[in-house]
C-alpha positions in Angstrom: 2.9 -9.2 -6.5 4.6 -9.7 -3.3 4.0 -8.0 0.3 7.6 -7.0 0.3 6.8 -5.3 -3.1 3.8 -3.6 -1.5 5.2 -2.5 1.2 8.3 -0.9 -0.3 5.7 1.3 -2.8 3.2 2.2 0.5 7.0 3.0 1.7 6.8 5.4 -1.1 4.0 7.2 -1.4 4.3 7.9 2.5 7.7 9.2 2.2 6.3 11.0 -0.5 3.9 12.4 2.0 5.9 12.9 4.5 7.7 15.8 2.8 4.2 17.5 3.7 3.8 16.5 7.5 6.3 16.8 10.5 4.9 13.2 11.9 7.2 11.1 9.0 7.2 7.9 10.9 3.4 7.3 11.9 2.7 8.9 7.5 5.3 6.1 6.5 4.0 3.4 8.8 0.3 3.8 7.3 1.4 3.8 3.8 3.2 0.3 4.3 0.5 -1.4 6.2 -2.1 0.4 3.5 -0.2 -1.0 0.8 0.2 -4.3 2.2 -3.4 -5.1 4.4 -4.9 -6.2 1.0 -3.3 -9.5 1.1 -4.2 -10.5 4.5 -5.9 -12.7 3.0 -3.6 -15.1 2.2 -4.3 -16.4 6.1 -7.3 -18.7 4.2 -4.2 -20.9 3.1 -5.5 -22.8 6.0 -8.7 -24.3 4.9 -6.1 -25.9 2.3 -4.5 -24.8 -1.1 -7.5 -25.4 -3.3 -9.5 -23.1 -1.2 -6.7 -20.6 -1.3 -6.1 -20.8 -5.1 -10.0 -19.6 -5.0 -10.8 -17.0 -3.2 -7.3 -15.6 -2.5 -7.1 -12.2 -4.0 -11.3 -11.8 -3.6 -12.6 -10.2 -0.7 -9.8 -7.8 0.0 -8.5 -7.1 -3.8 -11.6 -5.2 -4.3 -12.4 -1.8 -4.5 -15.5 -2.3 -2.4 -12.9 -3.3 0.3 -10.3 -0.2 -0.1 -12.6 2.2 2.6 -12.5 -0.3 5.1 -8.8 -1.8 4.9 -7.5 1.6 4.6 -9.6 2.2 7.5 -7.9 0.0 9.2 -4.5 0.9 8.1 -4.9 4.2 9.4 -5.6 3.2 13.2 -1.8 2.6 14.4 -0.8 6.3 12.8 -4.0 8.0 14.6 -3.4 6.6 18.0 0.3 7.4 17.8 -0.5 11.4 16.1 -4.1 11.7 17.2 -4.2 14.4 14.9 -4.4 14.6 10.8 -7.3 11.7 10.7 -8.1 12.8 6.6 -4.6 13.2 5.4 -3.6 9.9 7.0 -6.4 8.2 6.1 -6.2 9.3 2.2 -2.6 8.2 2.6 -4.2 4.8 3.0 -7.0 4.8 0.8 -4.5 5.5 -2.1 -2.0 3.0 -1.0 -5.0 0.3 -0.7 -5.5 1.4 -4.4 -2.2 1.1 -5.4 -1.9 -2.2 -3.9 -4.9 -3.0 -6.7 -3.1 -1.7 -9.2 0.0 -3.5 -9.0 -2.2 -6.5 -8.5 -3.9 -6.0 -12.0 -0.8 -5.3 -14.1 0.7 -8.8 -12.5 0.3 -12.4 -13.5 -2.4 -13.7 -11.7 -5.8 -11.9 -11.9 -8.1 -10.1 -9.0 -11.8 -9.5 -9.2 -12.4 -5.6 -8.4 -15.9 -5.9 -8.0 -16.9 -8.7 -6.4 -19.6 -9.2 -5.4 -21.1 -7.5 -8.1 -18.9 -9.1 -10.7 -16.6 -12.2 -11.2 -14.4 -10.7 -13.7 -11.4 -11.3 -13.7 -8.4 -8.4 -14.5 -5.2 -9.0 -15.0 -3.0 -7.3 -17.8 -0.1 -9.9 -17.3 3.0 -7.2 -18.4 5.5 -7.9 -14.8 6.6 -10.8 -13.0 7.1 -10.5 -8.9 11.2 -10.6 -9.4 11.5 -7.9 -12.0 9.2 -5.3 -10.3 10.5 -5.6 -6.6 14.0 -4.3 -8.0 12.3 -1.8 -9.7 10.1 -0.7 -6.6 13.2 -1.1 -4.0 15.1 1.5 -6.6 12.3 3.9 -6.7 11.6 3.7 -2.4 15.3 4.2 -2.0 15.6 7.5 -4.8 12.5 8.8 -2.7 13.7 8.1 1.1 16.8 9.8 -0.1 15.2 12.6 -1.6 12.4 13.3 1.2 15.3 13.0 3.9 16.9 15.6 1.8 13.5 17.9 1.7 13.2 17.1 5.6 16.2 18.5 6.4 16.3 21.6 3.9 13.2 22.3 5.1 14.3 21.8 9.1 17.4 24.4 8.1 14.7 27.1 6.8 13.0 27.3 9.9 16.3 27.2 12.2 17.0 30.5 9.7 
């Protein structure tokens, strides 16, 4: 899948979250760079496109990977909240594993657990095109809806 595709569903599962949290932007921020960070990988496309082909989707499609990129993904929202380390942080761990997820049910396969297998998974039911609409859809039905929450929830306290 593509990283506009991840990005739209780490979109939404934070906005999801955000419906919990009066920090939305720093909850929304963690769930797109969660749901995206996997593919930093593509970066190897440097050492050439045989070496990418390989070991593209490898180190960082794994779930031996997910503690660590999510991790990661949860740095920027910390030092701009400094508060609500676990909940952004599972925020991010999910998204990393959503990010897997969409990976497997795509065309071209990831290896979960390497190093401890070379397995390939890949269920091959969705192309890139088809799913982005789908995902854009479902981000913009949830930003609408947790925007709604927000502010029904902002006029019960102003009550």
């Amino acid at each position: 899948m593509d990283v506009v595709t991840h990005s739209m569903a780490g979109l939404l599962i934070g906005s999801l979250a955000a419906i919990k949290t009066n920090k939305v932007y720093p909850v929304l921020l963690t769930g797109a760079l969660a749901s995206a960070l996997p593919d930093i990988d593509a970066f190897i496309a440097i050492g050439g496109m045989d070496f990418f082909h390989k070991y593209h989707r490898v180190f960082t499609h794994t779930v031996f990977a997910t503690p660590f990129l999510a991790l990661l993904a949860t740095l920027p929202a910390w030092i701009w909240v400094r508060s609500r380390y676990v909940f952004s942080y599972l925020i991010a761990f999910f998204c990393n594993l959503i990010h897997l997820g969409m990976d497997v049910i795509c065309l071209w396969p990831i290896q979960l657990f390497y190093p401890f297998s070379e397995k390939d998974y890949a269920m091959n039911l969705l192309n890139n095109k088809d799913t982005s609409y789908t995902v854009l859809f479902a981000v913009t039905i949830s930003a609408v809806l947790m925007l709604y929450l927000l502010e029904k929830k902002r006029r019960e306290r102003e009550s």
